[in-house]
C-alpha positions in Angstrom: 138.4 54.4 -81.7 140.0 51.4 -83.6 137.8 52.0 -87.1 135.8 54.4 -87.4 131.5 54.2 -88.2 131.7 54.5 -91.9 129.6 51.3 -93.0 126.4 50.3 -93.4 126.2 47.3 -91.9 128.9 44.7 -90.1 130.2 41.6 -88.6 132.6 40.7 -85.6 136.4 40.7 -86.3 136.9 36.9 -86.7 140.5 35.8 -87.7 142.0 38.7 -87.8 139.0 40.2 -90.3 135.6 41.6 -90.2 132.8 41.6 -93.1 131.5 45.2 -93.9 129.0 46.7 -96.0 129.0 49.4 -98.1 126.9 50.8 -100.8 129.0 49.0 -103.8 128.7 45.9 -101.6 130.4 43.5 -99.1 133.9 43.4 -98.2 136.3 42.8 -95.2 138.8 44.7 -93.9 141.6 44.2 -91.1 141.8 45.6 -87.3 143.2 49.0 -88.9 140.7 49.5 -91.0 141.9 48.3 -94.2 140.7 46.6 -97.2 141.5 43.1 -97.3 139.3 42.3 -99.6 137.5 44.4 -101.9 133.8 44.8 -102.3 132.0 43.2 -103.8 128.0 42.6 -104.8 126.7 39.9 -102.7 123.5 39.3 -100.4 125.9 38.9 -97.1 129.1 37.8 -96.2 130.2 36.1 -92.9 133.1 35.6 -90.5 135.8 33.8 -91.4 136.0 30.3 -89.5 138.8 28.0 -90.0 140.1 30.1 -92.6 136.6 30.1 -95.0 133.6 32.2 -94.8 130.5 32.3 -95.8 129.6 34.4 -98.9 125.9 34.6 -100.5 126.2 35.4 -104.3 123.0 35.5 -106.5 120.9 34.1 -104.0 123.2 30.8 -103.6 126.1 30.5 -100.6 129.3 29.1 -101.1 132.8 29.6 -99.4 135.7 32.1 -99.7 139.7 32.0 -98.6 141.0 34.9 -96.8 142.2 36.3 -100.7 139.1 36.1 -101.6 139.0 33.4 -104.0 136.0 31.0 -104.4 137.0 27.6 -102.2 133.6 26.1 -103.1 131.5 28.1 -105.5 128.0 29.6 -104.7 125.4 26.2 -105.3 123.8 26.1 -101.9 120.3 27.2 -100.9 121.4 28.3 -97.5 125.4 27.5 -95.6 126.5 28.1 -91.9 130.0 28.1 -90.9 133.2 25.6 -91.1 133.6 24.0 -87.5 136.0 21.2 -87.2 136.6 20.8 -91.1 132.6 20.4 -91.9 129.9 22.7 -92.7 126.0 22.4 -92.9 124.6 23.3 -96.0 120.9 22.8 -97.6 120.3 22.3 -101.1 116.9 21.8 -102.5 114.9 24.4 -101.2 111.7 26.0 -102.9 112.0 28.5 -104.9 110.7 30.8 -102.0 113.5 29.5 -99.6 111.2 27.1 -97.7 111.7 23.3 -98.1 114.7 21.2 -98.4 118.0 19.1 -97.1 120.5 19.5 -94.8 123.6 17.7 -95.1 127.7 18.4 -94.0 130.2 18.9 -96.8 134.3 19.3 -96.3 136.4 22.3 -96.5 136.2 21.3 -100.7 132.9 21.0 -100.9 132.2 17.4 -101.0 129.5 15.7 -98.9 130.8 14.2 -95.9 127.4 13.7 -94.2 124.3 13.6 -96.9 121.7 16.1 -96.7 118.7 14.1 -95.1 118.0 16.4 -92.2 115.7 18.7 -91.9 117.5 21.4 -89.9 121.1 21.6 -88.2 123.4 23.2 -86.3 127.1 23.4 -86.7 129.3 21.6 -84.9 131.0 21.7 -81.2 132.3 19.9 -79.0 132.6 17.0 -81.7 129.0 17.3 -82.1 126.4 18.5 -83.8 122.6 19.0 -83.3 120.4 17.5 -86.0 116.5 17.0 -86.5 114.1 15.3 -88.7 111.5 17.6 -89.9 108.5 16.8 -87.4 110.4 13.5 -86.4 112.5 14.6 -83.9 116.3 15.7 -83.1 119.3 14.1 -81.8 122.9 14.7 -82.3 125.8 13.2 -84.9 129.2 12.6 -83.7 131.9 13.9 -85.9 
């Protein structure tokens, strides 16, 4: 057995690193079962893509580098993973969760596509899925 079942909760090794829970928080360790970085409290944390992940923090979502550091601090409602230098966020929700934008911001944090949509998906193949509330969905071209 590579690492053994000591967690409470986990994610897929991604880049070399996986996000694990434990009762002081989320962290992520490497293949062997080390810490790579340090626990911490925070509502999840996700794999690494393109060298960033995903890290909820007081409710808000923002992005981490593989030391751990803040790459673009926690202001999002909700945040999916960097693909091909972008990543979805939403801003604007209710206080509740419900409601709000969806736009596309750079590996800094700045908006590269507005948030207009009402949900999206991240991008592949140079594309990515994107709908209009009740309006109906199509696709934007990176």
């Amino acid at each position: 057995m590579g690492v053994p079942p000591q967690y409470r909760s986990v994610q897929a090794f991604s880049e070399g690193l996986a996000a694990v829970r434990i009762d002081e928080g989320w962290g992520y360790i490497d293949t062997a079962g080390a810490w790579r970085i340090s626990p911490r409290p925070a509502g999840t944390m996700a794999s690494f893509s393109d060298g960033i992940a995903v890290v909820e923090e007081y409710y808000k979502f923002g992005y981490i580098n593989k030391t751990g550091e803040w790459v673009v601090k926690p202001q999002f409602d909700s945040a999916l993973e960097l693909r091909l230098g972008l990543a979805a966020v939403r801003v604007d929700a209710d206080e509740r969760g419900f409601g709000g934008s969806w736009g596309f911001i750079d590996r800094q944090g700045r908006w590269a596509i507005r948030p207009v949509y009402g949900a999206v998906y991240s991008f592949s193949d140079g594309f990515a899925r994107v709908c209009f509330g009740g309006d109906g969905c199509g696709f934007i071209y990176r």
